[in-house]
N, C-alpha and C positions, 0 to 999 in steps of 0.2 A: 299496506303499510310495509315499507321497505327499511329493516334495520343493517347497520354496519356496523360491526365491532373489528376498530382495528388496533395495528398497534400491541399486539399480543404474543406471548406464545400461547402454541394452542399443542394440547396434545390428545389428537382426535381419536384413540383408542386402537384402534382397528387399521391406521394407516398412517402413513406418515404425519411426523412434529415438524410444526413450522416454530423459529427461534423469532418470528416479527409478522405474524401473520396476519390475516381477517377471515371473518366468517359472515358471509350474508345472510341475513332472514326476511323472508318474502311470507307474511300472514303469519302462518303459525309452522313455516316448515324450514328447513336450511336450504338453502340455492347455491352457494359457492362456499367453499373452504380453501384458503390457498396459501402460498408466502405473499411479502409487500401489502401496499394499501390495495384498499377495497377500490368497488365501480365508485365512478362521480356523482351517481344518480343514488341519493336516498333522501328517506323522511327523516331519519334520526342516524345519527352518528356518535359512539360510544368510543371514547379515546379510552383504551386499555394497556395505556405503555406503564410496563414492570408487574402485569397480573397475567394469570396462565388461565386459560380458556379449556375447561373441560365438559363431556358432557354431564348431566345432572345425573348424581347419585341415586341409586336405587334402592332400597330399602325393604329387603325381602321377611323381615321380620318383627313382628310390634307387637305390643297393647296398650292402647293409646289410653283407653279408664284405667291403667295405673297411675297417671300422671296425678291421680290425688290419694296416692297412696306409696308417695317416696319416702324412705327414710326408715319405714318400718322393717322388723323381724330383719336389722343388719347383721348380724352375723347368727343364719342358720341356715344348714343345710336348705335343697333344695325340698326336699319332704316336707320342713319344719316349717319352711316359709310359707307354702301354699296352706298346712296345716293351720297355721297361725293367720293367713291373710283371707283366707276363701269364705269366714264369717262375716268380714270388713265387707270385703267384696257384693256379700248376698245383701249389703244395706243400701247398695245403687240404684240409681234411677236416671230416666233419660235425660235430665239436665246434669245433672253431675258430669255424665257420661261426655254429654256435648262438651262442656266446660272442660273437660280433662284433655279429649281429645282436642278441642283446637288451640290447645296447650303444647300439644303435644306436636301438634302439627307445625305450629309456629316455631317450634324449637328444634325442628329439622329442617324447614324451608331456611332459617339462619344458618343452618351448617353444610349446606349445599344439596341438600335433598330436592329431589323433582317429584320420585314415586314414592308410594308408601305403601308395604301392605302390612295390614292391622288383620290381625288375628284377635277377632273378637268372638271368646265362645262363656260368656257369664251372660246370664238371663234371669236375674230374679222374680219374681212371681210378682203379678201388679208393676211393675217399673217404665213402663212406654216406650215406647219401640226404639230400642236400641239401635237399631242398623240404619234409620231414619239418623239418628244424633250423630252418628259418623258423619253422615253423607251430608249433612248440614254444617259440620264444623270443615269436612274439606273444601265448602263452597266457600267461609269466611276466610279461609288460605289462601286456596286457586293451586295448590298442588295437585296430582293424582292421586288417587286412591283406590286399591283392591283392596276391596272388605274380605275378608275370609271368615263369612258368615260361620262362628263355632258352635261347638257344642259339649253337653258332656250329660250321662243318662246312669251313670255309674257311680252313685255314691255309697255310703259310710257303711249303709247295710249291704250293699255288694260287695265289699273286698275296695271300693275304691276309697281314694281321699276325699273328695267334698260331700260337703251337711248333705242329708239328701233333697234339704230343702231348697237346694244349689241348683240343682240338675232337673233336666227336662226327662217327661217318657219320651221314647227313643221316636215314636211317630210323630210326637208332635216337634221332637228338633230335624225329623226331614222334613215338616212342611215347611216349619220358617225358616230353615234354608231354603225351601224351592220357592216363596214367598219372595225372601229377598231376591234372588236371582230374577225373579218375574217384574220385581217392580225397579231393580237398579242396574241390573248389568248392562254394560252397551258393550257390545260385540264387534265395532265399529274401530278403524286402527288407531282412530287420534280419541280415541275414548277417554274419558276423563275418570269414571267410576266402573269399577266391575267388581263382580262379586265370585269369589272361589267357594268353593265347598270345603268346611277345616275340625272334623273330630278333636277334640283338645288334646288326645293323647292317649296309650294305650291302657293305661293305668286309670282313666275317670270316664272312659266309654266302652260300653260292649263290641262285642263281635258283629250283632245285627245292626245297629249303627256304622260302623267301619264299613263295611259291605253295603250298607244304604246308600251309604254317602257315596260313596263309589262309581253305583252304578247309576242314583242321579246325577251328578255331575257329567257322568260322560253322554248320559240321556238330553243334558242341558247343555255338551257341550263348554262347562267352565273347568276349572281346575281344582287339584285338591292338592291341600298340604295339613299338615300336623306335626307336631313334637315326634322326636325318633331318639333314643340313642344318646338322651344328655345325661343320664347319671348311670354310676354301676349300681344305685339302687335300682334303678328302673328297668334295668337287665336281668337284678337277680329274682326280681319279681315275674317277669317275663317267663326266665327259665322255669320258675318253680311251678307257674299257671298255663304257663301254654308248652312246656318242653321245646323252646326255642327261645333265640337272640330277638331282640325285638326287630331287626333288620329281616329274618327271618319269617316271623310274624307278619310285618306288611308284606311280606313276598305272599304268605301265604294267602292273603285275604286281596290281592289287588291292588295295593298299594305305594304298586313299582311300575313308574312308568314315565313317558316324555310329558304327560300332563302333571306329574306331580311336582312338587320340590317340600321338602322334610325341613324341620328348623335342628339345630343343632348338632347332628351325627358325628358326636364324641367319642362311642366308643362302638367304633366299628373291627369287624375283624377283618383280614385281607379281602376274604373274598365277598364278604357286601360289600367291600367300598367297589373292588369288580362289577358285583352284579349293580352298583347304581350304577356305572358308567357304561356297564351292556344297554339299560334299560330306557338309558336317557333320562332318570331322574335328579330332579336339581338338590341341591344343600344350601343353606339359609346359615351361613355362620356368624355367629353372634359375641365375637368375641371377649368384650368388653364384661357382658350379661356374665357369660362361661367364669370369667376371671371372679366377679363380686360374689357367683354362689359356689366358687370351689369346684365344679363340676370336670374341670379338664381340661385338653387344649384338643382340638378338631384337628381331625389327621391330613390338615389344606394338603401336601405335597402330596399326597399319595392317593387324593381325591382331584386334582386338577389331573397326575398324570394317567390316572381312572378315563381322563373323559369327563368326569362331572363337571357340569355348570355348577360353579360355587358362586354363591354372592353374599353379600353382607346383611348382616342387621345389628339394629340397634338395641333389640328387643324391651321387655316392657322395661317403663322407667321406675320400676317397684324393685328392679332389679340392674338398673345400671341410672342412674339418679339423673349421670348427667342426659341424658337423651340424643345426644347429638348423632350425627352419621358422620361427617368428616372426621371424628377423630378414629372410627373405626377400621379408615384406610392404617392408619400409625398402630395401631392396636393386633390388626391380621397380623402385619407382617412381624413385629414384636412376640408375638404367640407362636408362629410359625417357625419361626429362628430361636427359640426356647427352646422346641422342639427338634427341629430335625437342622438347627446350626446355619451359618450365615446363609444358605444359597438356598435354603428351605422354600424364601420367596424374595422376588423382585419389585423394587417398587413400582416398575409397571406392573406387576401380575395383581398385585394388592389393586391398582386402580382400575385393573380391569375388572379383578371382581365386585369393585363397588360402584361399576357403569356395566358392560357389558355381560359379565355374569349374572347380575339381577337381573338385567330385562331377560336373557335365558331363563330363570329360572322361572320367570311371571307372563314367559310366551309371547314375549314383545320386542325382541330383539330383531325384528325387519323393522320399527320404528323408533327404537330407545335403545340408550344403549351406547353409543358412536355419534362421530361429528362427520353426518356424511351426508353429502347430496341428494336432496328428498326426504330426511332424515326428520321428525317431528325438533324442533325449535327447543328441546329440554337442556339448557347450558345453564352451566356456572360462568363466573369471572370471578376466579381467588385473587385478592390484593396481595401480590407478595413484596409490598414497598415495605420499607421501615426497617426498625434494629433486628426483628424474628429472622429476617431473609436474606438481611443483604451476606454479599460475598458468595452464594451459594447459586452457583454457573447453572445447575440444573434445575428448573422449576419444579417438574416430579418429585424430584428429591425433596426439594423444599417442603410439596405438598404433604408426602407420607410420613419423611422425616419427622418434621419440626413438628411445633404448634399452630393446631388448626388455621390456615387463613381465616381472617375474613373476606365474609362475601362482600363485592363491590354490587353485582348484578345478579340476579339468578332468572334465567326465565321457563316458563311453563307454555310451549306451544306458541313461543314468540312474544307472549304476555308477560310482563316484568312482574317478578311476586317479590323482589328484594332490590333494594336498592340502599344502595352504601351502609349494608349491613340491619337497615329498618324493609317491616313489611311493607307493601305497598297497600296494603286493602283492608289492614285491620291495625289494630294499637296496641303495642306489646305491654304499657301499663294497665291498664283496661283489662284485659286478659289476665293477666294475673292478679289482678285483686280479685276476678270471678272464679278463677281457680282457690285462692286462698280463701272462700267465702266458701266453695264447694267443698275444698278439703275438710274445712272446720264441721260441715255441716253433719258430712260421711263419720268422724271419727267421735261426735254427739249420740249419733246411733249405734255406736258400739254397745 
């Protein structure tokens, strides 16, 4: 299956912008990128004159079971939230879970998303296999998905925040992470499902935990991430338990490294953001998230000139309503220039970290990532026709600037999963009345 998108700008990440270009897809991978029309020889042809061709957004941060639990605990801290949310949370079960999640999913395949990785560490007792409902709501999508199988072993009666009737003992949350790993990762470049190894955070897991997780992973060969560094509560906690920074802490325990990447790293001091950029570990920023719980703005300029792979997330939708990924390109760069003033960032660096920086941070960046030759087939087409665009000479601009495009096209490995802004493989009314069925059913159990 030989596709043509022409008629475009394209701004291929990594190498040069074409102002009228095409890009070939042969199966499921890219075969030409250029200026002018495409070959004469294809099965389909996508006229994309006045839309900018990028590749597909990355999504290095999530929780996709919050999508039935938006709206609540709006204005409190990050403490008060989880305090207030993590009883809700213990009432889940695996339909919920699926239901939220391909809610969830559907609402970033619409904003230009390709990858997703879902930081999923809630496991209620009796509830059905969780990490199953993921992987089944990414098949009703057709996006990617890294599960970042979580956990947490650390509750109410250890010094941590959730019930302890929340949390797993610490052996049985490294089996099923090594369970999941066994029965979904694929290792494989065009992979569609993998699975990371992800402790919730330093504050709802132990030490023996942290170091389990650690050394399976790199025994299994996947990746690990976790919460780092998003509030000065969860610093002054740090200092007071362990006499260290929580950047500090993962140094100490293994937790710094080219397999990892961290969600949040809001409050770092000079020299962690140094040492992540020695160590080759990624940043997951979430700006949007950061913004709704007060927590801070992420030190992007001083973490891209580190070396760090930064990329974006949307994170859970319990904490940024809207879900979307596209509007997180508008968001980075807005936070960034709060912070350190106009030149903070560029809106190409914004769209690199929300293509290129992610697949860095998720170990994919020889397949995703860029619009390049041999390249897995993960592209957008944003419409930038109508009153939002016109007059605005540079499509980038248009993209990070303004308001979100819609998507005309989005494809997965060559496979079209949106089309003129509807999914291709599932029904967005449909989906949300089983969301709104799910939500009602979670907040009866309270």
């Amino acid at each position: 299956m030989r596709t043509v998108i022409e008629n475009a700008a394209i701004a291929t990440v990594t190498g040069p912008e074409y102002d009228k270009g095409h890009v070939v897809i042969d199966d499921e991978r890219i075969t030409a990128v250029g200026e002018g029309a495409g070959p004469a020889e294809a099965d389909r042809r996508v006229d994309a004159s006045g839309c900018l061709v990028t590749p597909g957004l990355i999504n290095t941060h999530h929780h996709l079971y919050q999508w039935a639990t938006r709206g609540m605990a709006a204005d409190h801290t990050l403490f008060e939230w989880l305090t207030a949310l993590y009883p809700v949370w213990g009432n889940l079960d695996a339909a919920i879970t699926h239901t939220a999640a391909t809610a969830g999913l559907a609402r970033l395949a619409t904003t230009g998303c390709t990858t997703v990785a879902d930081h999923h560490y809630v496991f209620p007792r009796d509830a059905g296999d969780q990490v199953e409902a993921l992987v089944s709501a990414r098949e009703r999508i057709g996006v990617r998905l890294h599960v970042v199988r979580g956990s947490m072993d650390r509750g109410e009666s250890q010094g941590g925040l959730p019930p302890d009737n929340l949390v797993e003992e610490t052996e049985a949350a490294l089996l099923g992470t090594e369970d999941a790993i066994d029965r979904f990762h694929d290792a494989s470049p065009n992979a569609h499902v993998q699975i990371a190894a992800g402790p919730c955070s330093p504050f709802t897991v132990t030490e023996p935990l942290m170091t389990g997780a650690a050394e399976l992973a790199r025994r299994k060969k996947v990746r690990l991430h976790t919460h780092l560094a998003e509030t000065v509560d969860e610093e002054r906690q740090c200092l007071e338990e362990n006499g260290c920074t929580p950047a500090e802490y993962a140094d100490k325990l293994g937790w710094l490294g080219g397999d990892v990447w961290l969600a949040h790293t809001i409050h770092l001091a000079p020299e962690a953001i140094r040492r992540l950029g020695a160590t080759g570990t990624g940043a997951g920023h979430c700006p949007t998230s950061n913004g709704r719980i007060g927590a801070g703005i992420a030190p992007v300029r001083e973490l891209l000139d580190a070396g760090v792979a930064v990329g974006l997330g949307a994170d859970g939708a319990a904490s940024n309503e809207s879900g979307g990924l596209g509007e997180e390109l508008h968001q980075s760069l807005l936070q960034a220039r709060q912070r350190g003033g106009p030149r903070a960032l560029t809106t190409r660096e914004a769209l690199w970290m929300g293509t290129m920086g992610g697949a860095r941070c998720l170990g994919r960046e020889r397949e995703l990532g860029s619009i390049e030759q041999g390249k897995l087939a993960d592209l957008v087409v944003w419409d930038l026709n109508g009153l939002h665009y016109a007059g605005i000479e540079d499509p980038v601009a248009a993209l990070v600037l303004g308001t979100t495009p819609p998507v005309r096209r989005l494809f997965v490995g060559g496979r079209e999963v949106v089309s003129d802004g509807r999914l291709d493989h599932a029904d967005e009314p449909s989906i949300a009345r089983e969301l709104a069925a799910a939500s009602a059913r979670l907040r009866e159990r309270r």
